[in-house]
N, CA, C and O atoms as a GROMACS GRO file, in nm:
protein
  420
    1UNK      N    1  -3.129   3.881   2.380
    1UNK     CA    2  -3.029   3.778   2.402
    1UNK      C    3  -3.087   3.674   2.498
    1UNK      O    4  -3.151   3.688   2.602
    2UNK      N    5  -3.058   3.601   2.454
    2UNK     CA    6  -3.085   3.418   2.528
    2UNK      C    7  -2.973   3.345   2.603
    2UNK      O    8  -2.864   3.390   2.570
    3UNK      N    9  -2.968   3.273   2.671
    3UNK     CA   10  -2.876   3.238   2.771
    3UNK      C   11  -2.931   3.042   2.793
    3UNK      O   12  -2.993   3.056   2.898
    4UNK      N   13  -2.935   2.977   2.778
    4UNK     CA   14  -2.982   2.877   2.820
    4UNK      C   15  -2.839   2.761   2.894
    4UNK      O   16  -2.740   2.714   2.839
    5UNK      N   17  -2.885   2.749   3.028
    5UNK     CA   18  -2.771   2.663   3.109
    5UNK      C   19  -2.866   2.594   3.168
    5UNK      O   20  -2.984   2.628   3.182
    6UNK      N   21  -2.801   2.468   3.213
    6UNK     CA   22  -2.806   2.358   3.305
    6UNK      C   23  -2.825   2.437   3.444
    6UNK      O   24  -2.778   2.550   3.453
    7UNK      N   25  -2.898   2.376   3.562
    7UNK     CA   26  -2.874   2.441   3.675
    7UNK      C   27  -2.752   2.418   3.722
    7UNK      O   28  -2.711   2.521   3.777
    8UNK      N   29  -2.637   2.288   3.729
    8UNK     CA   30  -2.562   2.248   3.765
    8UNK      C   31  -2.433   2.410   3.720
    8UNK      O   32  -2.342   2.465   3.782
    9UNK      N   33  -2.474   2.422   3.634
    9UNK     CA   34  -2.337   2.538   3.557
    9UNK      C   35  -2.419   2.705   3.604
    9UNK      O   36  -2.344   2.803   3.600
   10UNK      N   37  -2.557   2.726   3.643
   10UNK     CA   38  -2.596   2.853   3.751
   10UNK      C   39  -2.558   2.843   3.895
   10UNK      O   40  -2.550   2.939   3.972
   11UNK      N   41  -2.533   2.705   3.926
   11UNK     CA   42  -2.479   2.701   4.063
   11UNK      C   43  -2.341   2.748   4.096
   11UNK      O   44  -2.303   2.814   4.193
   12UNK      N   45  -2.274   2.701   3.994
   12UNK     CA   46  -2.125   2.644   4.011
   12UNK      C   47  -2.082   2.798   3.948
   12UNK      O   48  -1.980   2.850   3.994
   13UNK      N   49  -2.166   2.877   3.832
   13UNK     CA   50  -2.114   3.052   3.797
   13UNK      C   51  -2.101   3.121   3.945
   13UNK      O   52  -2.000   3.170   3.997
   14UNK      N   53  -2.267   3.109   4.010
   14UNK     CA   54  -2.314   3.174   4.177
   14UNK      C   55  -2.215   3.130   4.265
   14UNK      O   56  -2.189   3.195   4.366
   15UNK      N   57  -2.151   3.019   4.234
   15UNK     CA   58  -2.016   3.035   4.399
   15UNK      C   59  -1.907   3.109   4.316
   15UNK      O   60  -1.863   3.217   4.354
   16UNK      N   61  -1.855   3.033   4.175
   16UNK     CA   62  -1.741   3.149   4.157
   16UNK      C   63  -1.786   3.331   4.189
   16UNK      O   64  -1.708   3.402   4.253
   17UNK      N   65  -1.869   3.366   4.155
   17UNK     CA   66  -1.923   3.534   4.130
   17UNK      C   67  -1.906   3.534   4.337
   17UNK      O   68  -1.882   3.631   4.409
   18UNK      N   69  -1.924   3.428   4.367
   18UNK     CA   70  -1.937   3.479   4.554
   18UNK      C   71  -1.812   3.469   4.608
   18UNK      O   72  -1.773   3.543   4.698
   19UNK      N   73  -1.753   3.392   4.564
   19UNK     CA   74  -1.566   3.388   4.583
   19UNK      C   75  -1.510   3.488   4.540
   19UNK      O   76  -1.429   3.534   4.620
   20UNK      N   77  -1.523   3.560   4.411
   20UNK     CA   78  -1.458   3.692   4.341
   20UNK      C   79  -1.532   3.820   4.356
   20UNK      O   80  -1.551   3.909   4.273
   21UNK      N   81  -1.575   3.808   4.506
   21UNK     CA   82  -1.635   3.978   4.522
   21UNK      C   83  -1.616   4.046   4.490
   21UNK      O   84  -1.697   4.127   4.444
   22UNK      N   85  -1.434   4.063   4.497
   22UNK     CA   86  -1.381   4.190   4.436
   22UNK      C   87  -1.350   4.212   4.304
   22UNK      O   88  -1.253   4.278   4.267
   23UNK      N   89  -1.462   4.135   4.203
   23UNK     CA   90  -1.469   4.121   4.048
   23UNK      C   91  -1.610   4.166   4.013
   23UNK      O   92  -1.710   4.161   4.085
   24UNK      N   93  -1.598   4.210   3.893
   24UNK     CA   94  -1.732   4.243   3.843
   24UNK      C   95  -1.814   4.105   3.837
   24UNK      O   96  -1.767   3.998   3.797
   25UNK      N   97  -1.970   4.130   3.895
   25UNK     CA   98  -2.032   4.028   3.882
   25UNK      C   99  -2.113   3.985   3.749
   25UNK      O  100  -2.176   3.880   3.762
   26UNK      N  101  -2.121   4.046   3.626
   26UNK     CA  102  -2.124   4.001   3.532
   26UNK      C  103  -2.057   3.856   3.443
   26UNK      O  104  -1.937   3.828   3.446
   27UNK      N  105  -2.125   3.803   3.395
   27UNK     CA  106  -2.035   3.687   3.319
   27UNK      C  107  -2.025   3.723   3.157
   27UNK      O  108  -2.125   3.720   3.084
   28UNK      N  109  -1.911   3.753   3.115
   28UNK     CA  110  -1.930   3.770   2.959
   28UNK      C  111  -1.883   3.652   2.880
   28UNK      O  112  -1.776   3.592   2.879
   29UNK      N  113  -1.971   3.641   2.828
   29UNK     CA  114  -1.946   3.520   2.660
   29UNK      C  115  -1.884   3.611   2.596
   29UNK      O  116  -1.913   3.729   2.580
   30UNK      N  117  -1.742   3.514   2.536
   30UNK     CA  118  -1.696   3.599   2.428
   30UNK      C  119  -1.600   3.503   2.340
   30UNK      O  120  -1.540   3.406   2.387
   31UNK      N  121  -1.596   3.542   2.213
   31UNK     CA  122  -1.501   3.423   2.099
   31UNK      C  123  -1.413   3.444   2.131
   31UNK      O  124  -1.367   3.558   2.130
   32UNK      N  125  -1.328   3.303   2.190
   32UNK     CA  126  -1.202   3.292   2.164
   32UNK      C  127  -1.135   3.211   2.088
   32UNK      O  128  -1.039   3.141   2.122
   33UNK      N  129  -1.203   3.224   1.944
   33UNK     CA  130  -1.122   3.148   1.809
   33UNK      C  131  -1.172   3.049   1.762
   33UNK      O  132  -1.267   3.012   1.830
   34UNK      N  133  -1.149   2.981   1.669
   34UNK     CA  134  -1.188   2.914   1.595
   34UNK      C  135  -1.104   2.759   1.571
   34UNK      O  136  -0.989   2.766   1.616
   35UNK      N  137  -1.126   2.666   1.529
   35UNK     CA  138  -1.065   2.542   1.502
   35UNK      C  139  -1.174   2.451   1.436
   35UNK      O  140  -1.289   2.496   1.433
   36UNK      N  141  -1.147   2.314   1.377
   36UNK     CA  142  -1.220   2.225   1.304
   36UNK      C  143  -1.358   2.234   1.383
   36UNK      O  144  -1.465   2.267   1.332
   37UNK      N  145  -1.347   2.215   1.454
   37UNK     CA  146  -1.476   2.178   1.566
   37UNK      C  147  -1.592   2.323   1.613
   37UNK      O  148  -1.680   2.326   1.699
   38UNK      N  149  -1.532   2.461   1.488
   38UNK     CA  150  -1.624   2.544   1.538
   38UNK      C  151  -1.619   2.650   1.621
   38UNK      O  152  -1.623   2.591   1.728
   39UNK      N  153  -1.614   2.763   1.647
   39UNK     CA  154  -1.597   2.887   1.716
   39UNK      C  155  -1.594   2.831   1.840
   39UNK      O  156  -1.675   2.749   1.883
   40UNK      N  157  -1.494   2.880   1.899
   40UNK     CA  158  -1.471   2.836   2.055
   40UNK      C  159  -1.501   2.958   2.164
   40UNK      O  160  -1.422   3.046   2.133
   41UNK      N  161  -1.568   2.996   2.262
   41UNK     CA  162  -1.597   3.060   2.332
   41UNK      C  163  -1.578   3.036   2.459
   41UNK      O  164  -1.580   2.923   2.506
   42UNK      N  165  -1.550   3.189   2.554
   42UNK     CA  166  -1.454   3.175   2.724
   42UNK      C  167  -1.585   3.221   2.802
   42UNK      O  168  -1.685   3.263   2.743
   43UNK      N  169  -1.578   3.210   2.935
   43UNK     CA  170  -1.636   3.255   3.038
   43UNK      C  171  -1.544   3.365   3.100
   43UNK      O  172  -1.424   3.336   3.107
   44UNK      N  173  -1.592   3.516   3.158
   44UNK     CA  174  -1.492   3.598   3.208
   44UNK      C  175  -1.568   3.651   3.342
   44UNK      O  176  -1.681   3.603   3.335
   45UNK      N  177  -1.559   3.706   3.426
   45UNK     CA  178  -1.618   3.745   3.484
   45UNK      C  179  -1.568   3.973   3.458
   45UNK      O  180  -1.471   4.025   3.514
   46UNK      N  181  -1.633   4.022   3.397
   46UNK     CA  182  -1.642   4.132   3.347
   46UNK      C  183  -1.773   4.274   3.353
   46UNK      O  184  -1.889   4.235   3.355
   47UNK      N  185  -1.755   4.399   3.356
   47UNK     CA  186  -1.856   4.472   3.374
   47UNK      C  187  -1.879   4.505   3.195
   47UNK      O  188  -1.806   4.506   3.096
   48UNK      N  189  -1.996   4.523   3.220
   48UNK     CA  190  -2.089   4.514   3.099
   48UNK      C  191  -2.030   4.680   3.006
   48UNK      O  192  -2.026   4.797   3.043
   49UNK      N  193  -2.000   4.627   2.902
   49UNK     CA  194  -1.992   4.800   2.836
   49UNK      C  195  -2.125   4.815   2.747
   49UNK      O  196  -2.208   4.735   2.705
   50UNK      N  197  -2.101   5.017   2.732
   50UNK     CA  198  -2.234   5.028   2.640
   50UNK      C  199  -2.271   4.956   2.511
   50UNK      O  200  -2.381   4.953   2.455
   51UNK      N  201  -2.130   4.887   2.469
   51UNK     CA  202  -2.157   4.800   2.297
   51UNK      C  203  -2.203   4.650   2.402
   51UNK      O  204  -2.113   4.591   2.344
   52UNK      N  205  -2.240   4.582   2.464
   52UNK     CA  206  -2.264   4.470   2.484
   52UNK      C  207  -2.426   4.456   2.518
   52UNK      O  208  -2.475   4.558   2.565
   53UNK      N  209  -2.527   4.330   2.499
   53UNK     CA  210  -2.627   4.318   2.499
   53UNK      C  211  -2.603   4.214   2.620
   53UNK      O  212  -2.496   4.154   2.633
   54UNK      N  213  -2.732   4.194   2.722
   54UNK     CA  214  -2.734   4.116   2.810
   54UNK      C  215  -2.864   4.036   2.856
   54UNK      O  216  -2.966   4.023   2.787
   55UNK      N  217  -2.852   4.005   2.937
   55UNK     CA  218  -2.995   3.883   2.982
   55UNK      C  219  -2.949   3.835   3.120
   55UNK      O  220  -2.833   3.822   3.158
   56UNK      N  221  -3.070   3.810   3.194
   56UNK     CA  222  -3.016   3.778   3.343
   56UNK      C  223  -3.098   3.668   3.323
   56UNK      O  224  -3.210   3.662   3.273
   57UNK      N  225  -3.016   3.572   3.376
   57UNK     CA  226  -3.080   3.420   3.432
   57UNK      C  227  -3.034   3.400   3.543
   57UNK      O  228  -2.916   3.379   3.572
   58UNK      N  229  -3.182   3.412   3.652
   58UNK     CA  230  -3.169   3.342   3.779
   58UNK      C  231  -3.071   3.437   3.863
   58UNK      O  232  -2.990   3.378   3.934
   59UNK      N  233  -3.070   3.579   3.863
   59UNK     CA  234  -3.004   3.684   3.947
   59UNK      C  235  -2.847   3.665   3.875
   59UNK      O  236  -2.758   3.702   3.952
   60UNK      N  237  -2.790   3.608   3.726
   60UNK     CA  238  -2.682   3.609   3.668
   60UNK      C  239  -2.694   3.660   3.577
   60UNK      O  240  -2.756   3.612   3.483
   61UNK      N  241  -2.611   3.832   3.576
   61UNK     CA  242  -2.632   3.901   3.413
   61UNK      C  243  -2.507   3.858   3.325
   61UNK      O  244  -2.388   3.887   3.341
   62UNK      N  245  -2.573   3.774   3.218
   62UNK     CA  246  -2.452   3.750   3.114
   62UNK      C  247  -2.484   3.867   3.012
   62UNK      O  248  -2.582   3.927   2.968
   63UNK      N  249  -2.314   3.863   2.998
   63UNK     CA  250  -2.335   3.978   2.920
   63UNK      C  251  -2.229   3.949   2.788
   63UNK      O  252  -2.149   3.860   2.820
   64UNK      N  253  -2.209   3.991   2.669
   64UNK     CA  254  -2.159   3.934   2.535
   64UNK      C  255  -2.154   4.068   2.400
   64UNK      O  256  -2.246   4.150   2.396
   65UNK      N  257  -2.060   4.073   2.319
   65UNK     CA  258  -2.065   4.178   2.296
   65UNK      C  259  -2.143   4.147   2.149
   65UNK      O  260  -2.138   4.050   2.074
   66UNK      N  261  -2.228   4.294   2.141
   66UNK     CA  262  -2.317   4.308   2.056
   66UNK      C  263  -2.284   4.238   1.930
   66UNK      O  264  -2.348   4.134   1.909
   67UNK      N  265  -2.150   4.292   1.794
   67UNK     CA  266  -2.140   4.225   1.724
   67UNK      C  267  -2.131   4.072   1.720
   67UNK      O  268  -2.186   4.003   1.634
   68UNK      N  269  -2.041   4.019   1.843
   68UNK     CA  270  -2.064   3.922   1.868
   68UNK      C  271  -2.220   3.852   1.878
   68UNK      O  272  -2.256   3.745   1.827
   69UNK      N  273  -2.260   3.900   1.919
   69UNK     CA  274  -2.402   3.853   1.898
   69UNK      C  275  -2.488   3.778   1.787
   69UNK      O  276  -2.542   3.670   1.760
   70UNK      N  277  -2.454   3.948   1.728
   70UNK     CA  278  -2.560   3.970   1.611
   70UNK      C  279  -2.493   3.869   1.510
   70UNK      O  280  -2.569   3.833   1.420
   71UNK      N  281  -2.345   3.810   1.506
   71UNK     CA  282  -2.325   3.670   1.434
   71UNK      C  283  -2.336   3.613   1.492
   71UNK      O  284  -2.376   3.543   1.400
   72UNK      N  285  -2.351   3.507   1.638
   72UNK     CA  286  -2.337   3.394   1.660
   72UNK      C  287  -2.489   3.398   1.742
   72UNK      O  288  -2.540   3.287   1.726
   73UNK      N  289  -2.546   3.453   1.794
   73UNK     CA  290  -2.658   3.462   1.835
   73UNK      C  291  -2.713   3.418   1.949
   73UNK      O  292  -2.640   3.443   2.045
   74UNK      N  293  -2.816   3.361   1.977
   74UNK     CA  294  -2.835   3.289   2.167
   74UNK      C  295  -2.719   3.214   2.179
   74UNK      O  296  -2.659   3.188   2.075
   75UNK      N  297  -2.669   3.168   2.301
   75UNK     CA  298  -2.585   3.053   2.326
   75UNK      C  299  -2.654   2.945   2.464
   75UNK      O  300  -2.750   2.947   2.541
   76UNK      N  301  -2.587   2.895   2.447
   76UNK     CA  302  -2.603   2.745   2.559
   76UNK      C  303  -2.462   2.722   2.620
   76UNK      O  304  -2.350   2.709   2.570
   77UNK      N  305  -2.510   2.723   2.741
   77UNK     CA  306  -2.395   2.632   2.805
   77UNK      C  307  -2.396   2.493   2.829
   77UNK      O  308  -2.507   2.464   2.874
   78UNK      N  309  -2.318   2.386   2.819
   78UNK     CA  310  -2.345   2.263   2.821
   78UNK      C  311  -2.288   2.211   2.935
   78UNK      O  312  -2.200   2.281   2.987
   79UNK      N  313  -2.326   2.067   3.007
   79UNK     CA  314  -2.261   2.040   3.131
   79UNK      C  315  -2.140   1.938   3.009
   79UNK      O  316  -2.179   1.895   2.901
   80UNK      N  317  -2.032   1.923   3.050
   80UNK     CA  318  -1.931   1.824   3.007
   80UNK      C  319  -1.929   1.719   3.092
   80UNK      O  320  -1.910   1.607   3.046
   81UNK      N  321  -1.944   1.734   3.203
   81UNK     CA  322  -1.872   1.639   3.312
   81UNK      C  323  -1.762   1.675   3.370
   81UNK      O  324  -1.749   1.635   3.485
   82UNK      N  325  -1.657   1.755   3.313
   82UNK     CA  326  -1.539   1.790   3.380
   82UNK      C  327  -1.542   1.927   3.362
   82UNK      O  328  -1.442   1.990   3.395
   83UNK      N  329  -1.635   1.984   3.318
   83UNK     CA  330  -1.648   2.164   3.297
   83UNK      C  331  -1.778   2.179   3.183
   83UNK      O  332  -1.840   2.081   3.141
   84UNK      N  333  -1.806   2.319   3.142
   84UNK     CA  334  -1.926   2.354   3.068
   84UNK      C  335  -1.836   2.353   2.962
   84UNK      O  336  -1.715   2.359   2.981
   85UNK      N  337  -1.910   2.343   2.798
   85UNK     CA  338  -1.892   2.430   2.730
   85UNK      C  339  -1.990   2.494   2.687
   85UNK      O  340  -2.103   2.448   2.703
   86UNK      N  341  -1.964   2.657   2.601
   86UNK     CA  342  -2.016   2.713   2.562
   86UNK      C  343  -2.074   2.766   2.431
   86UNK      O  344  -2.026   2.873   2.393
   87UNK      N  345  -2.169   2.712   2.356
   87UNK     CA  346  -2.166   2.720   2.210
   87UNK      C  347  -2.270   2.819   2.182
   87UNK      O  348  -2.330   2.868   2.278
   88UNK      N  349  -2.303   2.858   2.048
   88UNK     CA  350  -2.423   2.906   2.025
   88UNK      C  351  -2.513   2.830   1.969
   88UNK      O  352  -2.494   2.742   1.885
   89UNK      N  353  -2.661   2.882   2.043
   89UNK     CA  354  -2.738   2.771   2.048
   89UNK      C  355  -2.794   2.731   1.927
   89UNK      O  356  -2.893   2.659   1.918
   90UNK      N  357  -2.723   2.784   1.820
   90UNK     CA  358  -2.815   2.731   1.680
   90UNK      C  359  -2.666   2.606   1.610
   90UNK      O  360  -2.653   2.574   1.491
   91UNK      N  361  -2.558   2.551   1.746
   91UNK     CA  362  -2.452   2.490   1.688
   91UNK      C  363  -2.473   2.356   1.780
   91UNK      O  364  -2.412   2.251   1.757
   92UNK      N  365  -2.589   2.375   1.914
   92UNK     CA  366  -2.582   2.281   1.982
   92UNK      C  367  -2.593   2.134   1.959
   92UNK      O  368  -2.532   2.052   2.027
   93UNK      N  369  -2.672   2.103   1.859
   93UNK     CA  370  -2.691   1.937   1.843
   93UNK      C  371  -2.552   1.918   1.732
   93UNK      O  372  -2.527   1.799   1.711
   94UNK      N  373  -2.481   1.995   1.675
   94UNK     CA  374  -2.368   1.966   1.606
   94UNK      C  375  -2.263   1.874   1.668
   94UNK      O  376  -2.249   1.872   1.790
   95UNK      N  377  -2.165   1.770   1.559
   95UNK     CA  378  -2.079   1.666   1.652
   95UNK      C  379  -1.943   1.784   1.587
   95UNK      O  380  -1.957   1.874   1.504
   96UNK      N  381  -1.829   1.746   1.655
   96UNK     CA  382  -1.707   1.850   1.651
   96UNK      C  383  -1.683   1.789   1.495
   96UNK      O  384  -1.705   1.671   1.469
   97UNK      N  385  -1.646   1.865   1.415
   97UNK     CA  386  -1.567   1.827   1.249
   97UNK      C  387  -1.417   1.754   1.311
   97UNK      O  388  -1.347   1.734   1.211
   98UNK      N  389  -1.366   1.720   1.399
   98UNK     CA  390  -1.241   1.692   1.441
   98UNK      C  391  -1.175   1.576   1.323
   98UNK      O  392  -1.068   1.592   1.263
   99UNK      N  393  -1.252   1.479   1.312
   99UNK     CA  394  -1.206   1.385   1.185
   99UNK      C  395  -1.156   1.410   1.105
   99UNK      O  396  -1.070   1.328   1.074
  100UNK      N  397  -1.166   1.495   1.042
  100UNK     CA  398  -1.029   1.533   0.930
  100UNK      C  399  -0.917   1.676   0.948
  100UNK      O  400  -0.859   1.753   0.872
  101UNK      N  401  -0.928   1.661   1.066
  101UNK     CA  402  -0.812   1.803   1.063
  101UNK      C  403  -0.721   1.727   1.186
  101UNK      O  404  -0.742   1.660   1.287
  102UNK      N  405  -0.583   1.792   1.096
  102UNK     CA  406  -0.496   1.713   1.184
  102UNK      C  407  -0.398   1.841   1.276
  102UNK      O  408  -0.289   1.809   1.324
  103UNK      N  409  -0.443   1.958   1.289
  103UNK     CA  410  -0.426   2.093   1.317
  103UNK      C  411  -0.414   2.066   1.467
  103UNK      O  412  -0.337   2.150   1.512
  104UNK      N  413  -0.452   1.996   1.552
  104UNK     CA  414  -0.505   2.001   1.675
  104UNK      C  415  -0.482   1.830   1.802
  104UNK      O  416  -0.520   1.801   1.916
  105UNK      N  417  -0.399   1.763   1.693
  105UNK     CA  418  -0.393   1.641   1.690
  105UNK      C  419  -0.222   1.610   1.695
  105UNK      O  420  -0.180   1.495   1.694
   0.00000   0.00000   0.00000
């Protein structure tokens, strides 16, 4: 598993994980659904189970669950400007399908 972030979004995970001591310091990627624009995915702060695969970047173990994986595959986090998002990295240069769905609008 692959992980690729901005430093701006390893900084800003490292103070939340130092604010929530009393949370598991793991970060899990995980789908939370779908819409025109493409599988949507959360940030959690969570302990790793035996079905999940992981990768540490920069003293941060993300962790994501296996099936999950094995369909959506490496991911990226992106800087937005007002927050990250999180895609998988074979969706990154994609623009959102938003133009014809009026589902969300």
């Amino acid at each position: 598993m692959k992980v690729d972030a901005p430093q701006q979004a390893i900084n800003v995970l490292k103070e939340i994980i130092a604010e929530q001591a009393d949370q598991p310091a793991s970060v899990r990627m995980y789908f939370a659904g779908a819409a025109c624009s493409g599988p949507s995915f959360g940030l959690a702060l969570d302990e790793k189970k035996d079905s999940d695969v992981s990768c540490v970047v920069e003293d941060i173990e993300f962790i994501m669950d296996a099936q999950e994986y094995q369909e959506f595959g490496d991911m990226v986090i992106q800087d937005m400007n007002s927050g990250f998002r999180v895609i998988p990295e074979k969706m990154k240069d994609m623009q959102s399908g938003c133009g014809t769905c009026s589902g969300c609008h």
